[in-house]
N, CA, C and O atoms as a DFTB+ gen file, in Angstrom:
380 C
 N C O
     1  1     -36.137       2.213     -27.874
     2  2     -34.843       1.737     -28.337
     3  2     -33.864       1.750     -27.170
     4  3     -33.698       2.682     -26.383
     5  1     -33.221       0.537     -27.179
     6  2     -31.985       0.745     -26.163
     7  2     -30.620       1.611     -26.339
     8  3     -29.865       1.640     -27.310
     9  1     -30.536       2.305     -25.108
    10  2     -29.046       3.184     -25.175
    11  2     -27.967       1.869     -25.266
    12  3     -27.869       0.737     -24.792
    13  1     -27.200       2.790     -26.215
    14  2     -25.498       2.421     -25.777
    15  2     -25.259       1.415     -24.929
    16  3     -25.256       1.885     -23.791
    17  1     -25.018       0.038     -24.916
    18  2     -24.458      -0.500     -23.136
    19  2     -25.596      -1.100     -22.597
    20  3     -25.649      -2.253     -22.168
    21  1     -26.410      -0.372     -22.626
    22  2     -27.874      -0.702     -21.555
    23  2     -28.807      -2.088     -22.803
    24  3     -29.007      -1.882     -24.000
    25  1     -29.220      -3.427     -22.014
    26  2     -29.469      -4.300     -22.600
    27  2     -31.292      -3.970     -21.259
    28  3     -31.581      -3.409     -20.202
    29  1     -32.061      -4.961     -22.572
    30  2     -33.408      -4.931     -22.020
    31  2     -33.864      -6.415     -20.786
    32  3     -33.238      -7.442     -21.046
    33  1     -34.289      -6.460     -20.264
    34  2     -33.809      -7.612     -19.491
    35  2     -34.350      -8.837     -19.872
    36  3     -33.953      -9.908     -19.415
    37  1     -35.507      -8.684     -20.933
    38  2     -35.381     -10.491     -21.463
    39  2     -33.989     -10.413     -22.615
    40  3     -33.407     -11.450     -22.931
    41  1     -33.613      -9.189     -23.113
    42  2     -31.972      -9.495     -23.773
    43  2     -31.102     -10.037     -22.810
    44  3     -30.388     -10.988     -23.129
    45  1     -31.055      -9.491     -21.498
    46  2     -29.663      -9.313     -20.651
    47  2     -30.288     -11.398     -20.008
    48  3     -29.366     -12.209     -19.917
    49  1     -31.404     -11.783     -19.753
    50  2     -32.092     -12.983     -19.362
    51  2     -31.168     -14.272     -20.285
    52  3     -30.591     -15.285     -19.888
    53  1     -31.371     -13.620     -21.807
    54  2     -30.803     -14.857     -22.779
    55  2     -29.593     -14.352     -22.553
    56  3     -29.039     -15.346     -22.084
    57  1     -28.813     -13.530     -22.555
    58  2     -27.424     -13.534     -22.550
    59  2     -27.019     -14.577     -21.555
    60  3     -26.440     -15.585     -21.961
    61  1     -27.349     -14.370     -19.940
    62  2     -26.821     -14.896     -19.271
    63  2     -27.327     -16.689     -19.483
    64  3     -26.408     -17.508     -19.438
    65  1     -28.564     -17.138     -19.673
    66  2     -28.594     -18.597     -20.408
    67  2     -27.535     -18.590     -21.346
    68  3     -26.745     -19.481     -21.033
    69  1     -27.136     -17.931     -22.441
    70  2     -26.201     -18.149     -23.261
    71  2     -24.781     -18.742     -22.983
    72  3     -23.995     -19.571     -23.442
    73  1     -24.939     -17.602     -21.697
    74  2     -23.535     -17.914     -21.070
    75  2     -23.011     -19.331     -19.691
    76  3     -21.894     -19.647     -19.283
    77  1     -24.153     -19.768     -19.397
    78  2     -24.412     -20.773     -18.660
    79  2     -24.312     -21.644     -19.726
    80  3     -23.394     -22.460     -19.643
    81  1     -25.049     -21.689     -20.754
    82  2     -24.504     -23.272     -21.344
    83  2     -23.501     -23.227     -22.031
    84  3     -22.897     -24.278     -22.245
    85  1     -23.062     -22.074     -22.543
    86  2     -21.693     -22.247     -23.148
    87  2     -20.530     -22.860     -21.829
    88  3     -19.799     -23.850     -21.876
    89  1     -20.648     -22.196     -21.093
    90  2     -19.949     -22.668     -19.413
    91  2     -19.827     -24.363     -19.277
    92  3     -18.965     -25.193     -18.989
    93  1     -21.515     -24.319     -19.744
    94  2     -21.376     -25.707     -19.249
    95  2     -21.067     -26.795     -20.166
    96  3     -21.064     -27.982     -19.839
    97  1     -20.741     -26.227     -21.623
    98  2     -20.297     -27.136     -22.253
    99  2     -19.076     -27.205     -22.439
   100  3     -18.584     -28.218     -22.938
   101  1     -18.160     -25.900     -21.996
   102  2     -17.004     -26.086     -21.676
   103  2     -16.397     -27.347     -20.453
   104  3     -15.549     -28.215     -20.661
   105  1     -17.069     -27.105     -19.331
   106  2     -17.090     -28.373     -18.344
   107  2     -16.978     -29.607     -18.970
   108  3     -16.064     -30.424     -19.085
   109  1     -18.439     -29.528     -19.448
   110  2     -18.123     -31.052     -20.188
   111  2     -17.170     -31.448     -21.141
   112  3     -16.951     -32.624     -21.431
   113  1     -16.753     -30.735     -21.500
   114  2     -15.590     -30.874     -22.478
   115  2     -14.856     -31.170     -21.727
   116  3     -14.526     -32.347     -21.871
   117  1     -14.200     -30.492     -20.624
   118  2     -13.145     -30.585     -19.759
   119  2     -13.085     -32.476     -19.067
   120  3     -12.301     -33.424     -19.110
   121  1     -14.137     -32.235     -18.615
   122  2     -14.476     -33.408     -18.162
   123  2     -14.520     -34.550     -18.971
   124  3     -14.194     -35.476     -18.229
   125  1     -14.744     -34.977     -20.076
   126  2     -14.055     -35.373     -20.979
   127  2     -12.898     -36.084     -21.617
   128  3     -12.486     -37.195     -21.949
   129  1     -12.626     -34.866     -21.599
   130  2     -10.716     -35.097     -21.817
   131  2     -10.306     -35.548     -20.759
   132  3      -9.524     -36.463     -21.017
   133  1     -10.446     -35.349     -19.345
   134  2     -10.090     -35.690     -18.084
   135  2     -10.147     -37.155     -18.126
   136  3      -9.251     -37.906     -17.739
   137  1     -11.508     -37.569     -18.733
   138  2     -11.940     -39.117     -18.378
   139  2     -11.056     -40.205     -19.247
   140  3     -10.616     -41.349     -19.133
   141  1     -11.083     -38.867     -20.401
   142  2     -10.319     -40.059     -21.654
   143  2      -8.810     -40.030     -21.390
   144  3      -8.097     -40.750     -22.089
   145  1      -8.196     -39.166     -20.322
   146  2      -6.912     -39.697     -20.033
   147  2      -6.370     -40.468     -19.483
   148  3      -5.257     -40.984     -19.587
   149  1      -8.024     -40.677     -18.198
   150  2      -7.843     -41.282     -17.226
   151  2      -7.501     -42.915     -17.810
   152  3      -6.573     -43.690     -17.578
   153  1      -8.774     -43.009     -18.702
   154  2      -8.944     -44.172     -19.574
   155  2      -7.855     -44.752     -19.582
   156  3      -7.484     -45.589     -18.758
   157  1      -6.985     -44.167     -20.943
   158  2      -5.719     -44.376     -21.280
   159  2      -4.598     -44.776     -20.484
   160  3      -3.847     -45.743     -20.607
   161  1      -4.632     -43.684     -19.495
   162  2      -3.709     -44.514     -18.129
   163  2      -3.835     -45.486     -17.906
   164  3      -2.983     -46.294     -18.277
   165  1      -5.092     -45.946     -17.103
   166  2      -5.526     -47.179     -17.161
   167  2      -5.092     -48.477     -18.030
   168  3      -4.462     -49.404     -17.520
   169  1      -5.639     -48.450     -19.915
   170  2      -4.549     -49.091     -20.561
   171  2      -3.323     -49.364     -20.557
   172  3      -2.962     -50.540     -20.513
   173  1      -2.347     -48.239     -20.605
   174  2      -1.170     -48.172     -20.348
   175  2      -0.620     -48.948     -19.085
   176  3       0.561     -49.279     -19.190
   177  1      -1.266     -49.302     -17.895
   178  2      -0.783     -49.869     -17.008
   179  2      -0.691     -51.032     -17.322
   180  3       0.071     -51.704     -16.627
   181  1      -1.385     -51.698     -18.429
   182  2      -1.261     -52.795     -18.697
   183  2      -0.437     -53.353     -19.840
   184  3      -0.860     -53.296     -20.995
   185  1       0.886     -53.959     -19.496
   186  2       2.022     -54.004     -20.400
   187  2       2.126     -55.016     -21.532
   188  3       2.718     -54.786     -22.586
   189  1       1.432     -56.288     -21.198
   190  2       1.120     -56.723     -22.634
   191  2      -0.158     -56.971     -23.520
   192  3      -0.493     -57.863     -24.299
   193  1      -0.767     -55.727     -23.040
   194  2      -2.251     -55.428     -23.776
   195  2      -3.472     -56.717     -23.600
   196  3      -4.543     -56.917     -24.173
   197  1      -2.662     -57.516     -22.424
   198  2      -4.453     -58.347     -22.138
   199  2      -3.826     -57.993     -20.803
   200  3      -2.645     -57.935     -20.461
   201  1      -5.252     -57.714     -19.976
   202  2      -5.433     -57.153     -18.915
   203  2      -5.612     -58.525     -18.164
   204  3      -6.273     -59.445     -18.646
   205  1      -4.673     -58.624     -16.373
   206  2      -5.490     -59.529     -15.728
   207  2      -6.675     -59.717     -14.872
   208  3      -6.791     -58.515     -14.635
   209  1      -7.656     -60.248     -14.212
   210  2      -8.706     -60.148     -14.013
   211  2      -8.648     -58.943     -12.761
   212  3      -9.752     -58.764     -12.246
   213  1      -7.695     -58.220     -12.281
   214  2      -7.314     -57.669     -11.679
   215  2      -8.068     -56.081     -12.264
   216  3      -8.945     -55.417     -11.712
   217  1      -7.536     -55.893     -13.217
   218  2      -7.344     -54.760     -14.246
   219  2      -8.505     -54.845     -14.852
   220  3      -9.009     -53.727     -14.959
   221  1      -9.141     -55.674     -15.290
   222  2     -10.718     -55.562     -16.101
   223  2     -11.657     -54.672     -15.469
   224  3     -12.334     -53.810     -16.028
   225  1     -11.609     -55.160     -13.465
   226  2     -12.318     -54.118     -13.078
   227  2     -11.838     -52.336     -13.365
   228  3     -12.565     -51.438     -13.787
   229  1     -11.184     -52.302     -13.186
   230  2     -10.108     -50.586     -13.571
   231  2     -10.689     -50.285     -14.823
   232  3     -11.527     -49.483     -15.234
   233  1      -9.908     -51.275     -15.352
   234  2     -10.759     -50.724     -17.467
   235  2     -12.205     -50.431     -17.614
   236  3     -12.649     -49.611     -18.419
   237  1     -13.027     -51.249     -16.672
   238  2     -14.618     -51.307     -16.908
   239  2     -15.210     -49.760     -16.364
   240  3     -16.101     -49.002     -16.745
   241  1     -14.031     -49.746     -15.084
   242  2     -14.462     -48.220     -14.338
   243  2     -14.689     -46.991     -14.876
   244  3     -15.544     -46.106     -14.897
   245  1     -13.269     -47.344     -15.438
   246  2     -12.679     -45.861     -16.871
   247  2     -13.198     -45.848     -18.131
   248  3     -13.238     -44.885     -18.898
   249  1     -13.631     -47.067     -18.330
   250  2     -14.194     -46.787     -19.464
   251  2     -15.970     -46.312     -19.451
   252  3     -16.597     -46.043     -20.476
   253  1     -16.491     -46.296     -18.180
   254  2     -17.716     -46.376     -17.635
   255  2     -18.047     -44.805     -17.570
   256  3     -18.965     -44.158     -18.076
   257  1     -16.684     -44.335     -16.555
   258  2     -16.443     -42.844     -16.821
   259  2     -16.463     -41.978     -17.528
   260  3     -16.899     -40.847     -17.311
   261  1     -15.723     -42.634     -19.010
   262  2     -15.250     -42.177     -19.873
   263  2     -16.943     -42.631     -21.222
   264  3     -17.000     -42.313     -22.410
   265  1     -17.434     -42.985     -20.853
   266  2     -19.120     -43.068     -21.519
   267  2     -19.500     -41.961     -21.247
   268  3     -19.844     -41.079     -22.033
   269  1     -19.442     -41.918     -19.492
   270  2     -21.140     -41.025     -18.851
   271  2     -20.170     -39.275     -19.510
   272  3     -20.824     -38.362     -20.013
   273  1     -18.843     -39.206     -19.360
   274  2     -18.507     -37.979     -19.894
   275  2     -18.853     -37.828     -20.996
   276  3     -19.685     -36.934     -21.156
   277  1     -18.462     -38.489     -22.052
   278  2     -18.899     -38.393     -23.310
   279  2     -20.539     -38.251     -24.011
   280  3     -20.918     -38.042     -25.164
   281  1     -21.261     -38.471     -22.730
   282  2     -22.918     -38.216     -22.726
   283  2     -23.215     -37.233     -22.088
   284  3     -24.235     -36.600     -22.359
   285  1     -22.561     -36.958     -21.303
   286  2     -22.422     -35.639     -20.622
   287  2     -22.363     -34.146     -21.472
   288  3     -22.993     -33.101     -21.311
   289  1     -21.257     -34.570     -22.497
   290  2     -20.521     -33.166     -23.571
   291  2     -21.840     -33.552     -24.610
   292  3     -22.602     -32.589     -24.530
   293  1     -22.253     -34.291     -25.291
   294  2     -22.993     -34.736     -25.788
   295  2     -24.683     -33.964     -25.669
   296  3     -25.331     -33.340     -26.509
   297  1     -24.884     -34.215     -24.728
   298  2     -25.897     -33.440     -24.261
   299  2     -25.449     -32.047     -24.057
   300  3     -25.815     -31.282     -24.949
   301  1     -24.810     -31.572     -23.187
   302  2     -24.301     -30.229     -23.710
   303  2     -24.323     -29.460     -24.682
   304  3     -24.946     -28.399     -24.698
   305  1     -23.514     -29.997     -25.781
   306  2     -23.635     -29.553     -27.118
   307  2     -24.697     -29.293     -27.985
   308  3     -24.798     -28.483     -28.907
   309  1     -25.598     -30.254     -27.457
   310  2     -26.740     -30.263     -28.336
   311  2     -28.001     -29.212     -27.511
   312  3     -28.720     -28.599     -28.299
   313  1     -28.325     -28.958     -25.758
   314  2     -28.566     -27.782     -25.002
   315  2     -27.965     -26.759     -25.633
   316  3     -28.657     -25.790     -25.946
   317  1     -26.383     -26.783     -25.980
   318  2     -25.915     -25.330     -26.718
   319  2     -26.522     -24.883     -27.914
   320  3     -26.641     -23.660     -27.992
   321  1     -26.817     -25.361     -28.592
   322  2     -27.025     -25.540     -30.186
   323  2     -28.448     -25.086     -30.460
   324  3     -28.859     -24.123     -31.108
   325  1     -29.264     -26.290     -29.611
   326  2     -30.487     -25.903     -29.481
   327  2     -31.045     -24.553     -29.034
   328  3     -32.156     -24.227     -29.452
   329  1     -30.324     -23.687     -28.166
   330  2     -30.685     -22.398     -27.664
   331  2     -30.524     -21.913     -28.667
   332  3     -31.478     -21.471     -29.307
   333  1     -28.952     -21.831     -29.216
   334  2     -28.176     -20.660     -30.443
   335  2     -28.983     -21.010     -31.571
   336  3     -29.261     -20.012     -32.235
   337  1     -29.282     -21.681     -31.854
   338  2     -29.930     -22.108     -33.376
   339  2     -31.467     -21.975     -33.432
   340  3     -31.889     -21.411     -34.442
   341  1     -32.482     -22.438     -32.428
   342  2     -33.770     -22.491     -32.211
   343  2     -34.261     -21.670     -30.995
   344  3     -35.462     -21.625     -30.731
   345  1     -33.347     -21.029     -30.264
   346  2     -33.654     -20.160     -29.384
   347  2     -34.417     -21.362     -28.455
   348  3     -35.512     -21.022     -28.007
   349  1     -34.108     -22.276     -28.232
   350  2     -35.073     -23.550     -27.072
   351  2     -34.274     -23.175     -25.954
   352  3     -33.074     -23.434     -25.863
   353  1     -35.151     -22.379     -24.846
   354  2     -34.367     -22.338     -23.533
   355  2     -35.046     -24.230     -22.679
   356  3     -36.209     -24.531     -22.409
   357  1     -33.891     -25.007     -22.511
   358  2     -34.187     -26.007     -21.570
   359  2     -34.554     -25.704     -20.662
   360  3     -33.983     -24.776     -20.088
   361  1     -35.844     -26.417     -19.993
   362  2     -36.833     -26.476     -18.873
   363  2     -36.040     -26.188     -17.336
   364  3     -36.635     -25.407     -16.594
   365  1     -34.844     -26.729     -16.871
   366  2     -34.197     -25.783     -15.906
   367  2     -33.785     -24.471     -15.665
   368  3     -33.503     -23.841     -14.646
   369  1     -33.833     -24.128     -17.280
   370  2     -32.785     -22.339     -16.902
   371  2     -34.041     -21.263     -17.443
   372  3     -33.921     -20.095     -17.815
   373  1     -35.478     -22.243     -17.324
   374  2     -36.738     -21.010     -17.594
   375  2     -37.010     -20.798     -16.365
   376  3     -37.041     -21.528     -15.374
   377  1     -37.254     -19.437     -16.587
   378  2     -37.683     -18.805     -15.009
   379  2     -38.955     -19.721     -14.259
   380  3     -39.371     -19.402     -13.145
């Protein structure tokens, strides 16, 4: 039985996976929101809501951004879930 404090090291092993993808789905989150503001800016620069051929490239960029983030958190979430729920450690964070 473990003392007080003292964790066994395939416990202390999943903790720290635990804590790596929670990390990293915080990122992606972050990243995210980052993209979808960027997005928006982007729109906003454009004052009567049709963009000129100028601006399509910009919109296509941000909105390109604002995909791969959203596949990014996406996958994340579901790496998170999958550990906490099914205990599935993903093929990078096995020893």
């Amino acid at each position: 039985m473990e003392a007080a404090g003292e964790l066994s090291s395939d416990r202390y092993r999943l903790l720290c996976i635990e804590r790596r993808l929670c990390a990293d789905l915080q990122t992606a989150r972050s990243d995210k929101a980052a993209a979808a503001q960027r997005f928006n800016e982007v729109l906003e620069q454009v004052p009567t809501g049709i963009p000129s051929p100028d601006s399509n490239l910009g919109i296509k960029q941000a909105g390109s951004e604002y995909h791969r983030a959203k596949e990014a958190c996406r996958l994340a979430l579901h790496r998170f879930t999958d550990f906490l729920v099914s205990g599935i450690v993903p093929d990078d964070l096995k020893d």
